[in-house]
C-alpha positions in Angstrom: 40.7 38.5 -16.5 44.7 38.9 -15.9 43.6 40.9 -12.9 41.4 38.2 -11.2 44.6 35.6 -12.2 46.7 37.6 -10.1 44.1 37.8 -7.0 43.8 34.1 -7.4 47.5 33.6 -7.0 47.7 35.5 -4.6 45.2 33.7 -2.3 46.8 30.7 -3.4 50.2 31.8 -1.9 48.5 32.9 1.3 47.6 29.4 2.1 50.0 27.9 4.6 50.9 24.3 3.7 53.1 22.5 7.0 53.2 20.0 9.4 49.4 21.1 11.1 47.6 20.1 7.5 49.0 16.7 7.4 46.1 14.5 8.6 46.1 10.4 9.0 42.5 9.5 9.3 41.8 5.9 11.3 39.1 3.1 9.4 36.4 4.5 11.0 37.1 8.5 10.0 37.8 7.5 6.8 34.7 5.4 5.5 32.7 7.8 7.1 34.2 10.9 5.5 34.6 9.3 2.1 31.2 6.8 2.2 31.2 6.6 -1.6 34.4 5.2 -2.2 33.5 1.8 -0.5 29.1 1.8 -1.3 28.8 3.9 -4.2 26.0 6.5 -4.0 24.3 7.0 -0.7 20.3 7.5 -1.4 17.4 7.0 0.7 16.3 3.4 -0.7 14.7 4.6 -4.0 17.1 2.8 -6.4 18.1 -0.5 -5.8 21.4 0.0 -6.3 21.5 2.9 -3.0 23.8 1.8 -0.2 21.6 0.7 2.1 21.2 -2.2 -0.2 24.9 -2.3 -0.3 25.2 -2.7 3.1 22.9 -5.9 3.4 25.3 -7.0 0.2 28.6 -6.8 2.0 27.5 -8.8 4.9 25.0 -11.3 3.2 28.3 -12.1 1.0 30.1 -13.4 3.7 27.7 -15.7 4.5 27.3 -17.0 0.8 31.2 -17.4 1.1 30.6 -19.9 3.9 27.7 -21.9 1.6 30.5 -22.2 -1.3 32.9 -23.7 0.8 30.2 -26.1 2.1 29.1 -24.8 5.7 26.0 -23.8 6.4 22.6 -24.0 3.9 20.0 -21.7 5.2 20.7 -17.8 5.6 18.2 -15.8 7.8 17.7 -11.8 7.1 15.1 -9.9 9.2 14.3 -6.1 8.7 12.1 -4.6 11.3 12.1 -0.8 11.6 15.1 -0.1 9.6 17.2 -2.7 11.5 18.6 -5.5 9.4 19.5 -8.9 11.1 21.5 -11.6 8.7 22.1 -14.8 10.5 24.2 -17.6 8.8 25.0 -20.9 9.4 28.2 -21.3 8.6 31.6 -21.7 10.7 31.2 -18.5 12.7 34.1 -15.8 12.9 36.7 -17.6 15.0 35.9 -16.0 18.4 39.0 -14.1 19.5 39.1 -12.7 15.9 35.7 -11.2 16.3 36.2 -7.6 17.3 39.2 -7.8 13.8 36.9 -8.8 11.3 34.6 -6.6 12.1 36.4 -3.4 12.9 39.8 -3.7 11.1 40.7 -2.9 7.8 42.5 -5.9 5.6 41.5 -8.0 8.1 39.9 -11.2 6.9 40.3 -14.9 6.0 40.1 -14.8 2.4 44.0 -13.7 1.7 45.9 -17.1 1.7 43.0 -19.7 0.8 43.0 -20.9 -2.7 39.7 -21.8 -2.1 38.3 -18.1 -2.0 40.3 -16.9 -4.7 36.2 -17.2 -6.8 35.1 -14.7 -3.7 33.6 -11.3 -4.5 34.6 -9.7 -1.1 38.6 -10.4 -0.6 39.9 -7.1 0.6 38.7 -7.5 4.2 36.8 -4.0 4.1 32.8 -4.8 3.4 31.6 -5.4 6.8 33.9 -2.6 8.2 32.0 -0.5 6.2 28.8 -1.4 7.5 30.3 -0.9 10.9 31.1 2.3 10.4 28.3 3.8 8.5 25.5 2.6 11.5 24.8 3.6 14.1 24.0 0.6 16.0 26.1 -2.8 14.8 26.3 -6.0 16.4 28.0 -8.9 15.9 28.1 -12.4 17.2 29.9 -15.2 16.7 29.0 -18.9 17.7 31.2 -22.1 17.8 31.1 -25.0 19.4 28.6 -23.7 22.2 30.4 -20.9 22.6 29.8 -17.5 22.0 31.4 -13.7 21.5 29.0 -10.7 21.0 30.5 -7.1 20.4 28.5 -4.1 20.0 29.6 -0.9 18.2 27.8 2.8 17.3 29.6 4.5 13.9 32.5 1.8 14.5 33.2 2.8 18.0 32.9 -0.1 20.4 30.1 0.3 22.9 30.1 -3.4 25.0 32.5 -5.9 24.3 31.3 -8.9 25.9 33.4 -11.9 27.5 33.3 -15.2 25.7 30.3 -17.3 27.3 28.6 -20.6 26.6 25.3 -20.5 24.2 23.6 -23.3 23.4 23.1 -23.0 19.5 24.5 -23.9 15.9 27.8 -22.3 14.8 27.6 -19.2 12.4 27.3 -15.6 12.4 25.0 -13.1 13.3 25.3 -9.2 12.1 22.3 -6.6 12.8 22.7 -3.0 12.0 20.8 0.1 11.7 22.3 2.4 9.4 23.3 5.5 10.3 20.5 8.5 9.6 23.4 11.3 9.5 24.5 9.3 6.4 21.4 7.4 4.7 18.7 10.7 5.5 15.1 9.5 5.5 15.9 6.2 4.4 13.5 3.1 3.5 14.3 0.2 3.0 11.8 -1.7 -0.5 11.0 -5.0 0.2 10.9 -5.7 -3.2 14.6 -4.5 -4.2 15.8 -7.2 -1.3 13.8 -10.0 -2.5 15.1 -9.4 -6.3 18.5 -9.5 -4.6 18.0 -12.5 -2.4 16.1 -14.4 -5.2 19.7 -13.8 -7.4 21.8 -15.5 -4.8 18.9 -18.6 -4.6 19.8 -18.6 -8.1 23.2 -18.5 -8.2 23.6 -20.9 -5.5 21.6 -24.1 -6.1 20.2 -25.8 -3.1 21.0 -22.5 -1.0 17.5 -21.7 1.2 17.9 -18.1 2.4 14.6 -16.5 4.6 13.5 -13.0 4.8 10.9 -12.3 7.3 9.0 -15.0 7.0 9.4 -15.8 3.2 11.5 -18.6 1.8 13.8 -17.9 -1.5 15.4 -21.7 -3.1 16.4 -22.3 -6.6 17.1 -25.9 -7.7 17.8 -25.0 -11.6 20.2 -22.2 -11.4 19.5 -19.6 -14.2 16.5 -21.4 -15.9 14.7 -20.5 -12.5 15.9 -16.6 -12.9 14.8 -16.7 -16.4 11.4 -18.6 -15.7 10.7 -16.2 -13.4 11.6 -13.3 -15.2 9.8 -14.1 -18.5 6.7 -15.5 -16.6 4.3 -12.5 -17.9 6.0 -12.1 -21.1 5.7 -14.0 -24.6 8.6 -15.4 -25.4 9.5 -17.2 -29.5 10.8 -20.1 -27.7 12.0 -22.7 -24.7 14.5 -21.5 -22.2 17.9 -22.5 -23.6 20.1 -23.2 -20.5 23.3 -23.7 -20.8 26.7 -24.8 -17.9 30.4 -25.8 -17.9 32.3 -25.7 -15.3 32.7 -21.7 -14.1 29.8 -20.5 -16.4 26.2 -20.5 -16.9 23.8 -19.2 -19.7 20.6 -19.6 -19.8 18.5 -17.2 -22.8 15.3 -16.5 -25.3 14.0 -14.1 -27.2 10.7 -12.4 -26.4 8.8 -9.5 -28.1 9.4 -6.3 -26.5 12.1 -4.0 -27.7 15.8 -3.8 -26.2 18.0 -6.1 -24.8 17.3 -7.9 -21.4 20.4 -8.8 -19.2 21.0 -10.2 -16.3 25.0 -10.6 -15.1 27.0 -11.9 -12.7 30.2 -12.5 -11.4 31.1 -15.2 -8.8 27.9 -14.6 -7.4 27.9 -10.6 -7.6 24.8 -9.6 -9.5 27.1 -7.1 -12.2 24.1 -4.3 -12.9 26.0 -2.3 -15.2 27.6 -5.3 -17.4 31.6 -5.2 -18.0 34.0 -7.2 -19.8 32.2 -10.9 -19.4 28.6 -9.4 -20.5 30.7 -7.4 -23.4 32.4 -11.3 -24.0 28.7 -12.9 -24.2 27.2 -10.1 -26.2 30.1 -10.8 -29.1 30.2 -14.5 -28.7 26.3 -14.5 -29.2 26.5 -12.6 -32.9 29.5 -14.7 -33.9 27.8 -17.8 -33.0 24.2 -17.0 -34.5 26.5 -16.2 -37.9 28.1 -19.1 -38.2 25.0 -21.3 -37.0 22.8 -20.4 -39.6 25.6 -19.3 -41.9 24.1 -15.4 -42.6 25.8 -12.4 -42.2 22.6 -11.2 -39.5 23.3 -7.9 -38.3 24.6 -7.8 -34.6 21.1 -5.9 -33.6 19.2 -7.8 -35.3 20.2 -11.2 -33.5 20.1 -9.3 -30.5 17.2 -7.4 -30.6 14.5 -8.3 -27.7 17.2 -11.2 -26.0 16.3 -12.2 -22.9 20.1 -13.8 -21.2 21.5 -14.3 -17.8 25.0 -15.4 -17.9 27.1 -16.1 -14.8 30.9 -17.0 -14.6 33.4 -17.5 -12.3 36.8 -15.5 -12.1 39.6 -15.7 -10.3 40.8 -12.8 -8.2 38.4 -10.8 -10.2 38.9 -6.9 -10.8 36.1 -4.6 -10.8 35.8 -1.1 -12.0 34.2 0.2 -8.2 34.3 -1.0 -4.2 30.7 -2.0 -5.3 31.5 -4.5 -7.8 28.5 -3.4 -10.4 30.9 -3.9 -12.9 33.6 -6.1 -14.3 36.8 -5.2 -15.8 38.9 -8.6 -15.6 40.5 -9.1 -19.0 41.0 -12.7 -18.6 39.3 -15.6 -16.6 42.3 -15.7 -14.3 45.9 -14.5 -13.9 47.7 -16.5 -16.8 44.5 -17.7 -17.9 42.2 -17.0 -21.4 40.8 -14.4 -22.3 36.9 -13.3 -20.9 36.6 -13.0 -25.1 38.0 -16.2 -25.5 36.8 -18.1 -22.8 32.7 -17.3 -23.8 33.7 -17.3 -27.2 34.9 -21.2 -26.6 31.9 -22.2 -24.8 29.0 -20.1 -26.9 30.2 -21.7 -29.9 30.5 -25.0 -28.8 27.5 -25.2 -26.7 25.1 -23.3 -28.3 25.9 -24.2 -31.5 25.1 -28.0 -30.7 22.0 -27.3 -28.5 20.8 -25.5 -32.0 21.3 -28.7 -34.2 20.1 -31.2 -31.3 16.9 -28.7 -31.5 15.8 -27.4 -35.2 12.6 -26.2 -33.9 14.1 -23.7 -31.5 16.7 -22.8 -34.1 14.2 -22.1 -36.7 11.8 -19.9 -34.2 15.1 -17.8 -33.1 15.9 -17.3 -36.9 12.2 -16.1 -37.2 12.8 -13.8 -34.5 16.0 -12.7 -36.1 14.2 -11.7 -39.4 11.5 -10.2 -37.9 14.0 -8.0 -36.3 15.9 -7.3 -39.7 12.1 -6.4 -41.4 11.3 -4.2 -38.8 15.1 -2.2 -38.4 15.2 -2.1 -42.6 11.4 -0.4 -43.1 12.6 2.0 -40.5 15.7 2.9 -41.6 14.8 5.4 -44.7 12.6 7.2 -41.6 15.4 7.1 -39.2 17.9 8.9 -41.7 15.0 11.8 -41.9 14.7 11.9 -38.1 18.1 12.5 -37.4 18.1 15.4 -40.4 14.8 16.6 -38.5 16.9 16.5 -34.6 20.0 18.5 -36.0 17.5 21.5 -37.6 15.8 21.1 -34.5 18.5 22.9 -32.5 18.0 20.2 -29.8 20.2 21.4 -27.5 19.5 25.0 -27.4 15.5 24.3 -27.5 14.2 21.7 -26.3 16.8 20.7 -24.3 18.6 23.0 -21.8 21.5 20.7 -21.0 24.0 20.1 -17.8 27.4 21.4 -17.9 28.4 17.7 -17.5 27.6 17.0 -21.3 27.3 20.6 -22.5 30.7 20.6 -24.4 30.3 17.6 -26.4 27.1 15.2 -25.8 29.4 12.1 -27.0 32.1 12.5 -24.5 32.5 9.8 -21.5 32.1 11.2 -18.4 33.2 9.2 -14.9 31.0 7.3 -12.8 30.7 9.9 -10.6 29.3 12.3 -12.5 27.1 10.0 -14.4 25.2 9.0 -11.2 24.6 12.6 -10.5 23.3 13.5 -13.8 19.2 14.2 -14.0 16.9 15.1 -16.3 13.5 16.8 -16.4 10.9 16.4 -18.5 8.2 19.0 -18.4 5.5 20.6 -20.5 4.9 24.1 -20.7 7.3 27.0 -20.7 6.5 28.2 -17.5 7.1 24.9 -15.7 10.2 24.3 -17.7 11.1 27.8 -17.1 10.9 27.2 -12.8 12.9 24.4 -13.3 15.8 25.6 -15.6 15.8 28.5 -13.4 15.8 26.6 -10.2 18.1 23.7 -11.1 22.0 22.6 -10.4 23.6 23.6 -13.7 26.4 21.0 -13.2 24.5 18.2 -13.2 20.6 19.0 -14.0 19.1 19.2 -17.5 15.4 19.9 -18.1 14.0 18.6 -21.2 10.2 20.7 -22.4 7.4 19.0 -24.3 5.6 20.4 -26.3 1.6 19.7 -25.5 0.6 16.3 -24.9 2.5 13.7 -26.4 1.0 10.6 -28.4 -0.7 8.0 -27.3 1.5 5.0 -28.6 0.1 2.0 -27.7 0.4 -0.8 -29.9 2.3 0.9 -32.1 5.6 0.4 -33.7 9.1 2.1 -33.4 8.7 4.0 -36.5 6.3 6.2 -34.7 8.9 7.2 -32.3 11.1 8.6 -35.4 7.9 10.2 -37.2 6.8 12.0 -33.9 9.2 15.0 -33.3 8.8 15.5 -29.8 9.5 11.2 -29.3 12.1 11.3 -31.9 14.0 14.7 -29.9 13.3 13.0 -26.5 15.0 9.7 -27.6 18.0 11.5 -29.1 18.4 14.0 -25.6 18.7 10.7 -23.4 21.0 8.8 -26.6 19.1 5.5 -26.1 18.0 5.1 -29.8 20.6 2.0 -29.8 20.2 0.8 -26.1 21.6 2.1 -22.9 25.2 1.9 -23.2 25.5 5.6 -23.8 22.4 6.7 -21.7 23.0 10.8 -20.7 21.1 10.7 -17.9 21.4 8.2 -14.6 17.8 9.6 -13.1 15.0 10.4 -16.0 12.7 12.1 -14.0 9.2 12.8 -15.3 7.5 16.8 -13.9 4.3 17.6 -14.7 1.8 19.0 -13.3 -0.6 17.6 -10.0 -3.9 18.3 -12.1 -5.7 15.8 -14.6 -3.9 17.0 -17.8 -0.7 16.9 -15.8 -1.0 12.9 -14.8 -2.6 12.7 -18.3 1.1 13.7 -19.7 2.7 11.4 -17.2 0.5 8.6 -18.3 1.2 9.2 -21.8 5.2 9.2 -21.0 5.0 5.8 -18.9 3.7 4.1 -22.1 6.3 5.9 -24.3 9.1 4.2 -21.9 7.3 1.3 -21.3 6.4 0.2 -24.9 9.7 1.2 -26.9 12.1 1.5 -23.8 11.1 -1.0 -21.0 15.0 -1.6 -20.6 15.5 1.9 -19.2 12.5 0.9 -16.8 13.9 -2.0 -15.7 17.3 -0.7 -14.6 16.0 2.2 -12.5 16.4 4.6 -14.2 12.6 6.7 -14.8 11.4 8.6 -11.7 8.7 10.5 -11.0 9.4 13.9 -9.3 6.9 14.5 -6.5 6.4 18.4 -5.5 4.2 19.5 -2.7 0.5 19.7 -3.2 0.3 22.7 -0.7 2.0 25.8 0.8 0.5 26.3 4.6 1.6 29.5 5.9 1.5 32.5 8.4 3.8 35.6 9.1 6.8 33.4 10.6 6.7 30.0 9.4 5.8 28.3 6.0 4.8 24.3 5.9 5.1 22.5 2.0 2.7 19.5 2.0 2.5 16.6 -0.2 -1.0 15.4 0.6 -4.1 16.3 2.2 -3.2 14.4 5.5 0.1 16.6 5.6 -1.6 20.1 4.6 -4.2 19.3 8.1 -1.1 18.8 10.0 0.7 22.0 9.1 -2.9 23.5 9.5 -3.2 22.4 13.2 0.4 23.7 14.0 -0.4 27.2 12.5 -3.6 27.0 15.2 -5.6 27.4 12.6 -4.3 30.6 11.2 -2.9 29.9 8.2 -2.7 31.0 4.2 -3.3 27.9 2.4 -1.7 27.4 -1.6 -2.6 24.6 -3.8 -0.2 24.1 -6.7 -2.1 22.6 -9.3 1.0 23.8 -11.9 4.9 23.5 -11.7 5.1 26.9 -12.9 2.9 28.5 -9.9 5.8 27.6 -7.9 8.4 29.8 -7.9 12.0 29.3 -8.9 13.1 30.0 -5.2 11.0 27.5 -3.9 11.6 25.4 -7.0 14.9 24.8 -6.1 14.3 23.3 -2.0 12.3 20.4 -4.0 14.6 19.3 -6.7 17.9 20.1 -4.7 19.9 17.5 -1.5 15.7 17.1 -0.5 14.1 16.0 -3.5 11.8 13.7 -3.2 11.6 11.3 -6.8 9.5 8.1 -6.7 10.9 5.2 -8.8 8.9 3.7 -11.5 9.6 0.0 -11.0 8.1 -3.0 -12.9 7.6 -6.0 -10.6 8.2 -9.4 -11.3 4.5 -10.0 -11.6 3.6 -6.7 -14.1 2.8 -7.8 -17.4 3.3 -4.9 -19.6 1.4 -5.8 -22.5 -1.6 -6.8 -20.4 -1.4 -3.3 -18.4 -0.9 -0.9 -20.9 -3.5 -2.5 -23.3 -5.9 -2.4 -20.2 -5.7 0.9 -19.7 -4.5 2.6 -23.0 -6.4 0.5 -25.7 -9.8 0.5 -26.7 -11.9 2.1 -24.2 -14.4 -0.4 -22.9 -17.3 -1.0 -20.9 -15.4 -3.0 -18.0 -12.6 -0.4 -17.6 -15.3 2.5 -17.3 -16.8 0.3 -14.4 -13.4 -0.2 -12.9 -12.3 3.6 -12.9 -15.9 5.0 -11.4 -15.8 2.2 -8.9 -12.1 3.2 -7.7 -12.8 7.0 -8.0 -10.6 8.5 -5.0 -13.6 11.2 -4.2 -17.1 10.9 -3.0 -19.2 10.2 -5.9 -21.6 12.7 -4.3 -18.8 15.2 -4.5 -18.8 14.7 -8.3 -19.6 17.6 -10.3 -21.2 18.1 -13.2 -18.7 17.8 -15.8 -16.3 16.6 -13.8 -16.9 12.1 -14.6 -14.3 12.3 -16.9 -11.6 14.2 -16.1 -11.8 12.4 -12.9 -11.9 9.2 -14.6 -8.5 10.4 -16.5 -6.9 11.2 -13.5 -7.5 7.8 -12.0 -6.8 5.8 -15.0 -3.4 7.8 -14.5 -2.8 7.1 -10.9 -3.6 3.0 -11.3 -1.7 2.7 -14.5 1.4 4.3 -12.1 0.7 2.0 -9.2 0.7 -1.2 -11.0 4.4 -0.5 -12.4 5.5 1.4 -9.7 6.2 0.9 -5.9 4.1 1.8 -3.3 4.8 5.4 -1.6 
């Protein structure tokens, strides 16, 4: 050990250290060497919260800028091959000031106006970013029948065109295509960008903003989010919606497990909370106490909420360039308290809304008791569970943890690090042994199963404590009490491409989607795709992931090829294990759309087998029904009640 100190020193010493290693990187260098520190993670489009979403962000947030301070109510956003084109209507950039705003750091219009100081984006480097991280940017100004059009590639200037007359209305007009050396095999969802342009419809009343074709307009503010959000699920009573001046509540309580929040922050949608949703959270409890003058506990009153709460904040501090989350203390510099502030307005607003209303009061107390039943009959089971998990071993068994968590499972660990973290679940030792002998150590757990878990629809959370391999699994992610302390950012389910492998997978969905539809809904479950095929010869070796691919590889080879098909995880070896869950992984997000109603999906295809679901499966069988073989009905059957349970929570490939 000394003797490895002293080589290490020495090497250390060696390193010259003078003028030559001093560097100053310009804008463009520097956003493009150090992408993450103004859009987060990178990703190819999967998660909604992957830059190229960030990038439609920074630019569609100047234009909602313009709307606030009255210019311009209709925003225009076209994608078409990758290329995004956002055209507002607002003042337009000031046309000698065109090439600045779009290509120089601190370089904006929101520094000295007291009218921006609710903005999200005041340090002039959003569209910059953008600039730099595409390969092909435009923008173009128009005011007064005039216009200035610049063009850049990675924030180099291309064609700066002269000034010239155009006859159309003032505003401003950015298209990019991001930049593939950056954002590899990106794609952008449709469905990601509509959730995000409904949330500025609904944070900007009147506001009429257009993508391809498709009109988003709220008139109601957060009773349309929450309208829209609760449309497929039962909820105990009325919308309660709530506004002052610089906030906005609007909630209910429904019957699915968690906590259901949606944040924001002068128009930012806040997807991992901070000090305001902390603020609410509190103020909500003390309220509900004092309202029906019980000591509820907090979980109780919270459990299965359903809130949106938006405020406004002066020169507002977030914890990232990304804004995702808040860490303001106070409304504004001098100001209350974010504690204070909800506090304030919870307790009088709410509080009155609940005695103007008795019937809504008494069905949220309902709620609230239902809640305290269901945690109290649970809690003798919960104590044995956790008795059960330390025996268990969990962390040298079942679960063969990342180095990120491996000294103490409790300890915070920076953002960074969390959004690298994954875990597998898998069944089998040999799959489970591939992947723990394939993975990234630092930042890649794999969790095993043992056998096929339970089926557990329509059942209640004690089943998740009285079921070891549920109760272990809940305690290896640490989401028995929500997902404030989550281990993991990507949950990624592995099993096997045969019938009892999407069997498994099935079985897991309704796990997450019956007791944790909260870690559903915040993007966090995957499913890990691995390649279907190995095509092959003497020199070269193709991996498909469907038939259509394996044909392909197969007309390359000429013909002459060794073909593979991995029907297990643990038939691929750890060498090849690791190209497929390494910087090429390829992870499908489980997504619920606005229109899935979980109850209705899961009890269509987990209940009570019956007649019409055995006529849907056969109809929809993925095979020639003259290719069926004896036998074969239902396992085939299995395997497609499997694949259209996934597709009708999931987005399309």
């Amino acid at each position: 050990m000394a003797r490895n100190t002293q080589k290490t020193i020495k090497k250390m010493a060696e390193v010259t250290y003078n003028e030559d290693n001093i560097r100053s990187l310009d804008w463009r260098e520097h956003i493009r060497m150090r992408p993450g520190m103004y859009i987060g993670k990178l990703g190819d489009g999967a998660s909604p919260d992957d830059g190229i979403y960030i990038l439609i962000k920074e630019v569609l947030d100047n234009c909602i800028d313009e709307y606030v301070m009255g210019y311009g109510k209709t925003i225009e956003v076209k994608i078409d091959d990758g290329a995004v084109s956002i055209r507002d209507y607002g003042r337009g950039i000031p046309l000698g000031k065109v090439v600045d705003c779009v290509s120089k750091i601190n370089t904006g219009g929101k520094y000295d106006s007291k009218a921006f100081k609710k903005s999200v984006g005041l340090n002039g480097v959003g569209t910059k970013a953008v600039n730099a991280l595409s390969d092909y940017f435009k923008a173009q100004s128009v005011r007064e029948k005039k216009t200035k059009v610049v063009e850049f590639s990675r924030g180099e200037i291309t064609n700066n065109k002269n000034i010239s007359k155009l006859n159309e209305d003032n505003g401003t007009l950015i298209v990019f295509k991001p930049d593939n050396e950056i954002f590899k095999n990106y794609k952008f969802r449709s469905e990601y960008i509509e959730s995000q342009l409904w949330n500025y419809a609904y944070l900007n009343a009147g506001l009429k903003l257009i993508f391809n074709g498709k009109t988003f307009v709220s008139r109601n503010g957060l009773l349309d989010l929450l309208t829209r959000k609760t449309a497929n699920d039962q909820i105990r009573y009325p919308i309660i919606h709530l506004k002052d001046e610089d906030i906005e509540v609007a909630l209910t309580h429904g019957q699915h497990y968690g906590e259901q929040y949606h944040s924001f922050v002068n128009g930012q949608n806040t997807t991992q909370g901070g000090t305001h949703l902390s603020a609410f959270r509190e103020a909500m409890v003390n309220t509900v106490r004092n309202h029906f003058n019980k000591n509820y506990d907090a979980k109780d009153i919270r459990a299965s909420i359903i809130a949106s709460i938006s405020v406004r904040v002066e020169e507002p501090v977030f914890e990232s360039q990304t804004k995702t989350k808040l860490g303001s203390l106070n409304v504004a510099p001098g100001g209350p308290t974010m504690r204070t502030f909800i506090n304030d307005f919870l307790t009088s607003k709410l509080d009155n809304f609940l005695h103007k209303n008795p019937e809504v009061a008494k069905e949220m107390q309902k709620r609230i008791q239902q809640s305290e039943r269901e945690r109290k009959e649970i809690a003798g089971i919960q104590k044995v569970a956790r008795e059960k998990t330390k025996k268990a071993n969990l962390h040298n068994k079942k679960l063969r943890d990342c180095r990120a968590h491996f000294s103490d499972s409790n300890r915070k660990i920076n953002e960074e690090i969390r959004n690298a973290t994954t875990i597998f679940i898998t069944e089998g030792d040999s799959a489970s042994g591939s992947i723990t002998k394939a993975r990234d150590v630092q930042t890649q757990a794999v969790f095993s199963l043992r056998g096929k878990p339970l089926n557990c629809y329509n059942m209640t959370k004690k089943v998740v404590y009285q079921n070891d391999e549920f109760n272990l699994l809940q305690h290896a992610l640490n989401i028995e009490d929500g997902l404030d302390d989550l281990r993991y950012n990507r949950v990624v389910i592995a099993t096997d491409a045969d019938v009892d492998g999407m069997h498994i997978r099935l079985l897991l969905l309704t796990f997450f989607l019956q007791f944790f539809p909260d870690l559903v809904r915040s993007g966090h479950l995957y499913i890990l795709e691995t390649p279907l095929f190995r095509v092959r010869d003497k020199k070269t070796t193709f991996y498909c992931y469907s038939e259509r691919e394996k044909q392909a590889a197969i007309k390359k080879l000429r013909g002459k090829a060794e073909i593979t098909r991995f029907k297990g995880l643990g038939e691929i070896s750890p060498d090849e294990f690791g190209g497929f869950i390494g910087k090429d992984i390829r992870l499908e997000p489980v997504v619920l759309q606005e229109s899935t109603n979980i109850d209705k999906v899961l009890e269509y295809y987990m209940g009570k087998n019956t007649p019409d679901r055995q006529v849907f499966i056969i109809d929809n069988l993925k095979v020639e029904k003259d290719e069926i073989e004896d036998g074969d009905e239902e396992n085939l059957a299995l395997e497609n009640q499997a694949t259209e349970v996934e597709e009708l929570v999931t987005t399309e490939s």
